[in-house]
C-alpha positions as CSV (number, residue, x, y, z in Angstrom):
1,X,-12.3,-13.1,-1.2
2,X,-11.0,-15.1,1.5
3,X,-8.7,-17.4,-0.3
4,X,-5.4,-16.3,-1.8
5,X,-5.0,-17.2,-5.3
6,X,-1.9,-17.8,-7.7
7,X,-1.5,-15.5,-10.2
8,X,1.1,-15.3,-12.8
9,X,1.3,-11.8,-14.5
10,X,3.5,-11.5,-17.6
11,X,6.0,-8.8,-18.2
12,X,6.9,-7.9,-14.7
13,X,9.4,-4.9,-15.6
14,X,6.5,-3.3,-17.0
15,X,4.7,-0.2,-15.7
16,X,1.4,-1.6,-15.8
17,X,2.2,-4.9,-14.1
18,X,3.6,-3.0,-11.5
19,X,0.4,-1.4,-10.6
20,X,-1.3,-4.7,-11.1
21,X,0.9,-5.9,-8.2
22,X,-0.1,-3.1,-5.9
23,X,-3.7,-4.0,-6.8
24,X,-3.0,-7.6,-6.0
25,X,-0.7,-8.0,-3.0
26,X,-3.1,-9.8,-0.7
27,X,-2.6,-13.0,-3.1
28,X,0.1,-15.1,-4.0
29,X,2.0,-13.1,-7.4
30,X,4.0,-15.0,-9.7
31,X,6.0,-13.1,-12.7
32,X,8.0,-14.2,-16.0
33,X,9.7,-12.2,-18.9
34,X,9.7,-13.8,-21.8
35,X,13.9,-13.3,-22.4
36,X,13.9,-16.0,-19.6
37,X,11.5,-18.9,-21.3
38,X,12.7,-21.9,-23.7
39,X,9.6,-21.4,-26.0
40,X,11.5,-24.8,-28.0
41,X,10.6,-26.9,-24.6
42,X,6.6,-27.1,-23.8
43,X,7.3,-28.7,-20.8
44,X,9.2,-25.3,-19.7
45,X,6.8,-23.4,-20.7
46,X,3.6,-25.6,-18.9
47,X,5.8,-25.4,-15.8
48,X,5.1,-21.6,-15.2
49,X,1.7,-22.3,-15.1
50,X,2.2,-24.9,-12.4
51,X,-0.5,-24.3,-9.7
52,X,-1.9,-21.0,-11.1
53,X,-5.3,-19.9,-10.5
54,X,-5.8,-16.9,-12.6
55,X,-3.1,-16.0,-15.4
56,X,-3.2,-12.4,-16.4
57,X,-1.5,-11.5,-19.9
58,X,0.0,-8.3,-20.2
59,X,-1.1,-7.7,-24.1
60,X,-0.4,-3.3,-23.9
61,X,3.1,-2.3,-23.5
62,X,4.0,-5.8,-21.6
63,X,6.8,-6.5,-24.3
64,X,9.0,-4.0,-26.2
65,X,11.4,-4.1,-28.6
66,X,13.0,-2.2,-31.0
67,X,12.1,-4.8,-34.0
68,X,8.4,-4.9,-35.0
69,X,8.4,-8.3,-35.7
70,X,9.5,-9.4,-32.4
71,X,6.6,-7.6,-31.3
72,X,4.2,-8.8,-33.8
73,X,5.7,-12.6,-32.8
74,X,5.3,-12.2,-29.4
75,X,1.8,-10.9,-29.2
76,X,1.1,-13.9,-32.0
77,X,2.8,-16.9,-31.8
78,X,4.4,-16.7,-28.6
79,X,0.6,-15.5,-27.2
80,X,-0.6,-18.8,-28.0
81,X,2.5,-21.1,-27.1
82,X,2.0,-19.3,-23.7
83,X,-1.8,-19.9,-23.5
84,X,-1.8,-23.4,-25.1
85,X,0.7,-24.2,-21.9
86,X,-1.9,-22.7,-19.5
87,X,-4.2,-24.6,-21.1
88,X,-2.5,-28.2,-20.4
89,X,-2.1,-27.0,-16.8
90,X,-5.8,-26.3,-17.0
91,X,-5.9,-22.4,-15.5
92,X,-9.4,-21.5,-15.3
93,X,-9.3,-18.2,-16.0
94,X,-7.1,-15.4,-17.7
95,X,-7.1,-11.7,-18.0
96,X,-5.9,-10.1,-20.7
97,X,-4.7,-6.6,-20.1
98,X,-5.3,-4.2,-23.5
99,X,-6.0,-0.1,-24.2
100,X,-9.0,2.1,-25.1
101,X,-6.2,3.8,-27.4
102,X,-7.7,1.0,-30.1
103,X,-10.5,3.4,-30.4
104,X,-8.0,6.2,-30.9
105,X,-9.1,7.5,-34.5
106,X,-12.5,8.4,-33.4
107,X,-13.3,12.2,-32.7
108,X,-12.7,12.9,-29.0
109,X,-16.8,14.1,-28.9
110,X,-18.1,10.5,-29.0
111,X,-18.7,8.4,-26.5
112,X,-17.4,4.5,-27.2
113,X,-18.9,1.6,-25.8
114,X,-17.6,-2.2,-25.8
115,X,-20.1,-2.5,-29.2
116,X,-18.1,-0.5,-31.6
117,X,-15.3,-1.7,-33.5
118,X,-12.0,-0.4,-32.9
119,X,-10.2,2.1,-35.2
120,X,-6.7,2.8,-34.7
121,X,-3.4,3.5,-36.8
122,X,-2.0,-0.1,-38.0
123,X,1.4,2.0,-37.9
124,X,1.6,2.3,-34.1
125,X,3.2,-1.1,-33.1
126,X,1.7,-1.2,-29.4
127,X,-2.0,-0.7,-30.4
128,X,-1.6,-3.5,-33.3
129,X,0.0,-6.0,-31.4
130,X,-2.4,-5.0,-28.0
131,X,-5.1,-6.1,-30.9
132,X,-3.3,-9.0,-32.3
133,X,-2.8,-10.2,-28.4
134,X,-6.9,-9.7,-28.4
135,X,-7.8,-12.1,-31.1
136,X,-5.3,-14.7,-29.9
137,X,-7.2,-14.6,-25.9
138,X,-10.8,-14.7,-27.4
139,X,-10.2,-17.8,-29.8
140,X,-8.7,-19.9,-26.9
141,X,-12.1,-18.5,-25.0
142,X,-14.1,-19.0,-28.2
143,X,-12.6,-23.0,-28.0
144,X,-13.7,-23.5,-24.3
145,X,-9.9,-23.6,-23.1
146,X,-10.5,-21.0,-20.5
147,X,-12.3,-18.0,-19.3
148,X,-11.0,-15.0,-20.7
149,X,-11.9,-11.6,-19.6
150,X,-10.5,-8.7,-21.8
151,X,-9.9,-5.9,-20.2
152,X,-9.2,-2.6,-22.0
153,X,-7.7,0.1,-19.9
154,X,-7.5,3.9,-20.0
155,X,-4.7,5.8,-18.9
156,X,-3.0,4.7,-15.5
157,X,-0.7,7.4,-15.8
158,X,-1.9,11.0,-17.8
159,X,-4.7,12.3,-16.6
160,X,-6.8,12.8,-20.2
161,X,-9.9,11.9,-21.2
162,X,-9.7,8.2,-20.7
163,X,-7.7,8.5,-17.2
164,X,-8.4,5.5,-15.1
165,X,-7.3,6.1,-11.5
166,X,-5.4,2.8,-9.5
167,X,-8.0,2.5,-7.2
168,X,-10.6,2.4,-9.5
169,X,-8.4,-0.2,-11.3
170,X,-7.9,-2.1,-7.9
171,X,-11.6,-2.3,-6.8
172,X,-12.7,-3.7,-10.6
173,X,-9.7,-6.3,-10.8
174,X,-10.8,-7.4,-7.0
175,X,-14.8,-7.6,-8.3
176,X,-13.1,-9.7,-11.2
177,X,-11.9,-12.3,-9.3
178,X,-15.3,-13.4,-8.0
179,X,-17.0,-12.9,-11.3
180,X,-19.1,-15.9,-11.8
181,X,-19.9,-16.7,-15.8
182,X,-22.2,-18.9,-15.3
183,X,-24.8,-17.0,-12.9
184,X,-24.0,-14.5,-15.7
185,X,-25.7,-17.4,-18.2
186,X,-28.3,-17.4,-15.7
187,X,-29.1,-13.2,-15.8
188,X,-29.1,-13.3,-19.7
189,X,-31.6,-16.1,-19.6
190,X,-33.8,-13.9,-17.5
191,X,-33.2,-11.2,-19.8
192,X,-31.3,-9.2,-18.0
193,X,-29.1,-7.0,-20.4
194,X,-25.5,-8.3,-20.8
195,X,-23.7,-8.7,-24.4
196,X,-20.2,-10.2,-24.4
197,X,-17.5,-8.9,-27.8
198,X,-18.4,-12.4,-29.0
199,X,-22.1,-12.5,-28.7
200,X,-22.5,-15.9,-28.2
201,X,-21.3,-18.2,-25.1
202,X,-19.6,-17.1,-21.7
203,X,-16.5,-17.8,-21.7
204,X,-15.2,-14.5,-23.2
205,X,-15.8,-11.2,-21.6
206,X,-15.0,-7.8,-23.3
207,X,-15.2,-4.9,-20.3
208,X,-13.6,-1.3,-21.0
209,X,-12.3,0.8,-17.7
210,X,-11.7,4.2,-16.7
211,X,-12.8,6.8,-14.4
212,X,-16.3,8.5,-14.9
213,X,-16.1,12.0,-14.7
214,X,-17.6,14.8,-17.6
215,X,-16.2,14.5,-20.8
216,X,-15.0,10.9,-20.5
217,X,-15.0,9.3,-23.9
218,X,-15.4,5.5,-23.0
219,X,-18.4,4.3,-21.3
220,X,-18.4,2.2,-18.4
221,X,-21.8,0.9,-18.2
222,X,-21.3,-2.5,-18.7
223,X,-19.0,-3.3,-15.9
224,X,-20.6,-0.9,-14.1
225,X,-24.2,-3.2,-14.3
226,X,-22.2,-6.4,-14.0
227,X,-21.2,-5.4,-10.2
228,X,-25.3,-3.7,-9.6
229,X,-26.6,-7.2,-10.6
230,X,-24.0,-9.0,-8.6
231,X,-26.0,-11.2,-6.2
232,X,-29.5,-10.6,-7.9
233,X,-31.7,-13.8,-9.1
C-alpha cells in the first residue's frame, strides 16, 4: 500500500495495541483511552474519529477494571457510543480485535474453524465482554454503517497451541488493509468458497489467526484462501 492511512486504535496502554503499533508504523497511528473521553458530549466523541480511515477496536483485554460492570458497560454501551460516532464521521472500515480463547471449553483434540459456535466460561470477564464487544461490531456491519472485520487472535505472547507469532500478525493486518469486499461479492458469485459469521451480505467478516504448525487447534483456512484468491477473476 502506497498511501498512509489514519488509524485510530483504542486502548493504547494495552499489550496488544502495542504490537498493533509495531505492525502499523508505516501509517499515520492515532490512540485514545477511554478515562480521557466525555461519552455525555457526541460531538467529543465524533471528533476522535476526525479523518480516520480505518478504526480498529480493541474488544480483548483493551479495557480493565477491577468492576465487572465497567467492563460489561464499556464493551456494551460505550462500544456502540464509540461506533455510532465513527459512523457520523463515516469511517469506512473497522477492525475489531477479539480471542480464540471463546472456543476455550472445547477439548484441545479438535480443530475449530470460524463455523462453530463459541463455548467459553460466562464467568471469565475478558472472554464475555471480548463477545459482547463482537455482537455490538457485527450489528453496526449487519446495518450497513461500516465494514467490519472481526478478527480473533491466538496468543501473541505464550507459545501454546493457539500461538500467533507478530509477524504472522503483521503480514495479515497489512493484506487487511487492501481487502476489497466487494471483488469478494464478486468470487462468491462465481462460486468460489467464502462464508462470512453472518452468512448473508459483505460487510461483516469473521477471520481467526494464528500460526500453522502440528497440533494447532484453530484453523486458518479461510484467511488463508482469501489472500490465494487475491487478484483472481
Amino acid at each position: 500500500m502506497n498511501n498512509k492511512l489514519n488509524i485510530l486504535i483504542s486502548s493504547q496502554k494495552s499489550k496488544i495495541s502495542k504490537v498493533l503499533t509495531e505492525c502499523l508504523q508505516e501509517h499515520n497511528i492515532r490512540y485514545f483511552e477511554i478515562d480521557d473521553l466525555d461519552f455525555s458530549s457526541s460531538n467529543s466523541i465524533e471528533k476522535i474519529f476526525d479523518g480516520i480511515d480505518l478504526y480498529i477496536h480493541i474488544g480483548y483485554e483493551g479495557f480493565k477494571s477491577k468492576d465487572p460492570m465497567k467492563m460489561i458497560d464499556y464493551h456494551t454501551r460505550l462500544t456502540y457510543d464509540l461506533l455510532f460516532a465513527a459512523g457520523r464521521k463515516n469511517v469506512p472500515r473497522v477492525f475489531s480485535i477479539s480471542t480464540l480463547e471463546l472456543f476455550e471449553n472445547y477439548e484441545s483434540n479438535l480443530t475449530i474453524t470460524e463455523n462453530w459456535n463459541t463455548d467459553f466460561s460466562v464467568k471469565k470477564i475478558e472472554l464475555l465482554c471480548s463477545h459482547l464487544s463482537e455482537n455490538v461490531c457485527k450489528e453496526f456491519a449487519r446495518d450497513k454503517v461500516f465494514e467490519v472485520i472481526n478478527l480473533r487472535i491466538g496468543d501473541l505472547f505464550i507459545e501454546n497451541s493457539s500461538f500467533l507469532s507478530k509477524s504472522n500478525l503483521k503480514n495479515n493486518i497489512l493484506n487487511l488493509l487492501e481487502f476489497d469486499f466487494s471483488s469478494q461479492e464478486k468470487k462468491k458469485s462465481e462460486n468460489v468458497a467464502f462464508i462470512s459469521a453472518r452468512k448473508t451480505g459483505a460487510n461483516w467478516l469473521n477471520l481467526h489467526l494464528q500460526d500453522s504448525f502440528k497440533g494447532q487447534k484453530y484453523l486458518t483456512t479461510k484467511i488463508e484462501n482469501l489472500f490465494n484468491n487475491k487478484g483472481q477473476s
